[in-house]
C-alpha positions as CSV (number, residue, x, y, z in Angstrom):
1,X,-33.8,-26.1,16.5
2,X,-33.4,-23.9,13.5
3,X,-31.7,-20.5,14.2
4,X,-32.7,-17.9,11.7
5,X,-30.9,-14.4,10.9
6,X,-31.5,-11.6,8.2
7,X,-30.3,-8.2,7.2
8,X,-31.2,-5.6,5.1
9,X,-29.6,-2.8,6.6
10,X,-26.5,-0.8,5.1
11,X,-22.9,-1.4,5.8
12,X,-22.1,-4.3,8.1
13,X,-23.8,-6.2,10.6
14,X,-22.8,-9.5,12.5
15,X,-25.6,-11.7,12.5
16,X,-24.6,-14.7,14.7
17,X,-21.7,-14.8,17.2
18,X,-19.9,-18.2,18.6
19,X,-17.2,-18.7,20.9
20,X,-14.5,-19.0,18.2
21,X,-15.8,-17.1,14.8
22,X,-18.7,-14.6,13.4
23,X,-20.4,-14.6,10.5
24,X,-22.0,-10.9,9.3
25,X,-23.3,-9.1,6.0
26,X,-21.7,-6.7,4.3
27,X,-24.0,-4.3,2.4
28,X,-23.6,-1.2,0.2
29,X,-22.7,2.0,2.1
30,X,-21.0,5.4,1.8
31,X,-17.7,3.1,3.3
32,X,-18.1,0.8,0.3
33,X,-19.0,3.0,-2.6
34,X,-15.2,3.4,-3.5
35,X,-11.9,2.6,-2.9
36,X,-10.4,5.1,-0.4
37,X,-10.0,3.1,2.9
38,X,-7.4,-0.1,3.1
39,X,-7.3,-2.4,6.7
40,X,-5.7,-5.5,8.2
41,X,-6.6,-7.6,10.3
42,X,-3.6,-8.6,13.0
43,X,-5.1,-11.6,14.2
44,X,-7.4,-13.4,12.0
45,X,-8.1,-14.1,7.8
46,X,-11.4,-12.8,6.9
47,X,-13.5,-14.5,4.0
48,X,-16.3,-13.1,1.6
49,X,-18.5,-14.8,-0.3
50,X,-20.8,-12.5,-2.6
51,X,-24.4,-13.7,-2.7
52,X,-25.7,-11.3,-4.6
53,X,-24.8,-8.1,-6.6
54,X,-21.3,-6.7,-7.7
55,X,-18.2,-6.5,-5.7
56,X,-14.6,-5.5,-6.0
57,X,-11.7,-7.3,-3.4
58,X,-8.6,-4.4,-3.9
59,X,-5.1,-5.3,-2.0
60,X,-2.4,-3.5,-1.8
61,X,-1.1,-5.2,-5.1
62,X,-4.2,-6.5,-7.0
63,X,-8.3,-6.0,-7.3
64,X,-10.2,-8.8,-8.1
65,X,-14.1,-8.6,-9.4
66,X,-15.9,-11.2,-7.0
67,X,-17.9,-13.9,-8.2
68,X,-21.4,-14.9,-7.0
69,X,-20.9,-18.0,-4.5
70,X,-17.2,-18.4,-4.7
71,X,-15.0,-18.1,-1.8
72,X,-12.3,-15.2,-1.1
73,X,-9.9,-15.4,1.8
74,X,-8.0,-12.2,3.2
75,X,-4.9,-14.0,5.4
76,X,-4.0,-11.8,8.3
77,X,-1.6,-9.3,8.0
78,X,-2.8,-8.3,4.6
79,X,-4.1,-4.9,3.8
80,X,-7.8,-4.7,1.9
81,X,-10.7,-3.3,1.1
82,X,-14.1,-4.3,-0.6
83,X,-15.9,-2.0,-2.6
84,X,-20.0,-2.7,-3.5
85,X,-22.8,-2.2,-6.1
86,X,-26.2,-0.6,-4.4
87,X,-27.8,-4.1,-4.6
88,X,-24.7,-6.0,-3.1
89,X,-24.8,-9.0,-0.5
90,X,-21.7,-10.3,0.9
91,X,-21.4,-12.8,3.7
92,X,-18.3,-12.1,5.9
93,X,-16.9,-14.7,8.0
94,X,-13.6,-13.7,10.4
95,X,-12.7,-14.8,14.1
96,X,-14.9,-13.6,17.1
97,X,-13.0,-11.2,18.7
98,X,-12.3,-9.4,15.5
99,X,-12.3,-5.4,16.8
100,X,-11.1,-2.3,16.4
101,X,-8.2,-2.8,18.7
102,X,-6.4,-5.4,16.6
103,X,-7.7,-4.2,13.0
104,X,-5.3,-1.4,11.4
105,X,-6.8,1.2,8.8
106,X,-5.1,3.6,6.6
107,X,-6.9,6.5,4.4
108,X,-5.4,6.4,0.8
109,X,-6.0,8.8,-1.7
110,X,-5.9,7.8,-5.6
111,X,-3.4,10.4,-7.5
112,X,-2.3,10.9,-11.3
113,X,1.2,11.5,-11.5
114,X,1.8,13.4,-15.1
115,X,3.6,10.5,-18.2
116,X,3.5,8.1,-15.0
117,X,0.2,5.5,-14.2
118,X,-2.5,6.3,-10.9
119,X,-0.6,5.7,-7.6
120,X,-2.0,5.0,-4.2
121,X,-0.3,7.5,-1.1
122,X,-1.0,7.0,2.3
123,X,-2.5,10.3,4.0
């Protein structure tokens, strides 16, 4: 037997759920239009793999333009966000019981400090 799954919603939708994993999509929304959010997950890594459109992996220290069928891996612990183009695709693959209560989010905001470069500030 031959399981199939789609999505063509916005934002993020987990499309098939196991005992030990879930695999979802991650499509454009208002949450991944721009970089304004960071989170971490306590208990799990989380990978991305874009399948289609343009995407943008930031941490804390580093962005990284994804490309098309490559794999990215978040390790726990590390603070992230992915930002998308309107006709973005990403595959998201993390542990099952992946939730609010052990995933930590902080609001940033992006500053110019005058003669200095942009700094990110938690709110």
């Amino acid at each position: 037997m031959i399981e199939q799954y789609s999505f063509s919603g916005e934002d993020f939708e987990v499309l098939k759920k196991c005992e030990n994993w879930k695999i979802g999509f991650l499509r454009y929304s208002e949450r991944f239009s721009e970089f304004k959010q960071l989170e971490r997950h306590l208990i799990t890594d989380e990978a991305f793999i874009l399948l289609d459109g343009r995407a943008v992996l930031y941490t804390e220290n580093e962005q990284c333009e994804m490309k098309k069928c490559t794999l990215y891996n978040i390790p726990k612990g590390v603070w992230h966000h992915i930002v998308v183009s309107c006709d973005a695709t990403v595959m998201v693959v993390e542990n099952a019981d992946t939730s609010a209560e052990n995933t930590e989010k902080r609001t940033i905001v992006k500053m110019k400090i005058t003669g200095e470069d942009e700094n990110f500030v938690d709110l």
